[in-house]
N, C-alpha and C positions, 0 to 999 in steps of 0.2 A: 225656612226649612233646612235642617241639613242633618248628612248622613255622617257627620263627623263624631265620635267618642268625646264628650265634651273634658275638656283639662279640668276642671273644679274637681277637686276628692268628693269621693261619695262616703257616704257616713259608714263610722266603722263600727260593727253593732250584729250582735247573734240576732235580734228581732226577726221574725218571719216577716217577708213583703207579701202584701197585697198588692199586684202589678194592673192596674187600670190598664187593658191595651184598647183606645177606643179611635174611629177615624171611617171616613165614608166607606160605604159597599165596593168591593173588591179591592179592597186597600192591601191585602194580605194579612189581614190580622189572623185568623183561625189558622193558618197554615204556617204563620210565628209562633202562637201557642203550643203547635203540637209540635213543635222541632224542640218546644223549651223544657216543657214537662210533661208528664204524665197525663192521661186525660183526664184519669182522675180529680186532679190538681186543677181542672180550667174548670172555671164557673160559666155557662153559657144559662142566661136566664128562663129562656124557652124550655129549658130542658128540667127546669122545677116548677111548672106550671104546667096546670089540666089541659089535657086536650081542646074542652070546649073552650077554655079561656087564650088558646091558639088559635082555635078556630073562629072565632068570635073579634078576633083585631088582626083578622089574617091581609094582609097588604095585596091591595089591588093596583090594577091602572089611574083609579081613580081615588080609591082610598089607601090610605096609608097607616095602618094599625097602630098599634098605641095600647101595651099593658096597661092598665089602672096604677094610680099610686099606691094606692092600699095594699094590692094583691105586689107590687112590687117591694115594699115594708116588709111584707111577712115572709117570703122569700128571702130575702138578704137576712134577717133576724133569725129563719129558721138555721139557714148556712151554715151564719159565720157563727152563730150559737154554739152548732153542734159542733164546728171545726175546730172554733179554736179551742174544746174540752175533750178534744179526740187524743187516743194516745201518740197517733203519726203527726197531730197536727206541723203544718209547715206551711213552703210558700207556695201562693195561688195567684192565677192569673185570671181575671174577670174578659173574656172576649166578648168585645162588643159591648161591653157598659163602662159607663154610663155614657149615656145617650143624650142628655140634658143638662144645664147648668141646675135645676129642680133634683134631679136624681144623682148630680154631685153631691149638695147640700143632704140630702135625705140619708145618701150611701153613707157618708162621713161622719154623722149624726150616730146611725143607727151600729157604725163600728166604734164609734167611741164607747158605745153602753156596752156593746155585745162583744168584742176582740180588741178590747185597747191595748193588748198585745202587738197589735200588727204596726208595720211603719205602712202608709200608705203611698205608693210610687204610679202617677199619671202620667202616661205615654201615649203622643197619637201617633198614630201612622198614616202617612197623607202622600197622596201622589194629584199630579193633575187629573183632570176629568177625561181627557183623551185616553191614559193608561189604565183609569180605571172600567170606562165602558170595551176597548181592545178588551182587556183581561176579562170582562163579565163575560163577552161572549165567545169565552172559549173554554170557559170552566163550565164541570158536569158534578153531578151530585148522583149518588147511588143509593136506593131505596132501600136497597136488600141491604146494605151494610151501617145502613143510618136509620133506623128506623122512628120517622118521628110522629107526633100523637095527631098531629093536623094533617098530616101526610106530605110534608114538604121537607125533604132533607135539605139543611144547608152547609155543607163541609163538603169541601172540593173533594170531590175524587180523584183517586190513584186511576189512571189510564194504561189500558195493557198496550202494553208494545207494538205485539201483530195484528191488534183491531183496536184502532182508535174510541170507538163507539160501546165497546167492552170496562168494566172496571177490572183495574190490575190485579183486585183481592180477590173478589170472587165470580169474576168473570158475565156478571148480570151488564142485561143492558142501562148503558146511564142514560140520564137523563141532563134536560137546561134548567137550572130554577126558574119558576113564574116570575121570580121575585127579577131577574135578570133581563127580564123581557124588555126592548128597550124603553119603553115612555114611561113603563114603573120603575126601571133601574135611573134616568134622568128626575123623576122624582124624590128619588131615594135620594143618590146625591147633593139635590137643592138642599132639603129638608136636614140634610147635617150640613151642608155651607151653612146653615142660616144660623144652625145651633151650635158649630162649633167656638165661637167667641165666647158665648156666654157657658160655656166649658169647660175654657182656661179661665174665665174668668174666675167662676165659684172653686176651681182649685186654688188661684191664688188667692184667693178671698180668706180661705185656710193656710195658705205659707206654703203649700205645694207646688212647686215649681213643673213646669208639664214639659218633659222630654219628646223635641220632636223630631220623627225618622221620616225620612222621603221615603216613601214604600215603591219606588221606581228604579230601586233602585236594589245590590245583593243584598241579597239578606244574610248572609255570614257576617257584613259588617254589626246589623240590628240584634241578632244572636250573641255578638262577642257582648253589645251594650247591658242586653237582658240579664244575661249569664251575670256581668258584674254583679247589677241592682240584684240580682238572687242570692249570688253568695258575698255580696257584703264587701267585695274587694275595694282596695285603696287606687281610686285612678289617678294617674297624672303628667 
């Protein structure tokens, strides 16, 4: 792992990126996407699927939810379809996918047909397990400002200053994710150690090499990386 700017040139190329940011729970992914782009601009997949189909693979102590393949196909085809024929189209960060070396192979597949426009860039962000359970349990999520269909916001909250227990935006009381509870947040973690080989593997199975950031680490350095892969710059 390391938090270094790697010396190789990056390719020099108007192409929109498609930025894979993928890497265990509390790794800081969702709070690097929003420092990078617009919200607009991140693809979070929860957030194009039904409710019931949220609440139906919702992640417990004991079980650990799991979109369907299919229902994840038609998703990423409706997306990247309509994105890359859109007049703004540009570049997009996927938080938190892909999840599998399976929905490597599927996501890469189904951008070939649907946005062979896009250059595809896989990035995880990985910290050890000690910094990631510290950080699960100190982050809060706000209902009133995330409003989500299963009723589980997950995007860290902004915290107000004079009451901790407040969100900075709009002053509602936060909340912990369930999801963060510790024996489900130790599962959660296994369950991507276990996947993250087969990851990199099926990226490099395609030629994509997987940038990898300590997430334990500032994230100004991870930002200057991003920002590169977004605009295309020449590193060296």
């Amino acid at each position: 792992m390391t938090d270094e700017i790697p010396e190789r040139p990056l390719p020099a190329t108007k192409r929109p990126a498609a930025i894979a940011v993928f890497g265990p729970p509390a790794a800081g992914k969702s709070t690097l996407c929003r420092a990078l782009l617009d919200p607009a601009r991140v693809f979070r997949l929860r957030e194009h699927v039904s409710g019931q189909t949220l609440r139906a693979t919702q992640t417990t102590a004991t079980s650990l939810g799991w979109i369907e393949p299919d229902e994840v196909a038609r998703v990423l085809h409706e997306y990247f379809t309509s994105d890359a024929t859109a007049p703004d189209s540009g570049d997009v960060l996927l938080d938190n996918f892909p999840g599998t070396g399976d929905q490597v192979h599927q996501w890469l597949s189904i951008m070939a047909e649907a946005a062979p426009g896009y250059r595809v860039v896989p990035v995880e962000l990985d910290a050890e397990d000690s910094v990631l359970l510290s950080r699960a349990a100190c982050r809060r999520v706000c209902a009133d400002c995330e409003p989500d269909a299963a009723g589980e916001p997950r995007l860290p909250a902004a915290i107000a200053k004079a009451n901790p227990s407040r969100c900075g935006d709009c002053g509602s009381i936060l909340a912990r994710r369930p999801t963060d509870e510790p024996r489900t947040l130790a599962h959660r973690i296994l369950r991507y150690r276990r996947a993250s080989a087969a990851i990199r593997i099926a990226f490099a199975d395609h030629g994509l090499p997987v940038w990898t950031l300590d997430g334990s680490l500032d994230q100004q350095r991870h930002r200057a990386l991003l920002t590169r892969l977004l605009t295309n710059e020449q590193g060296g």
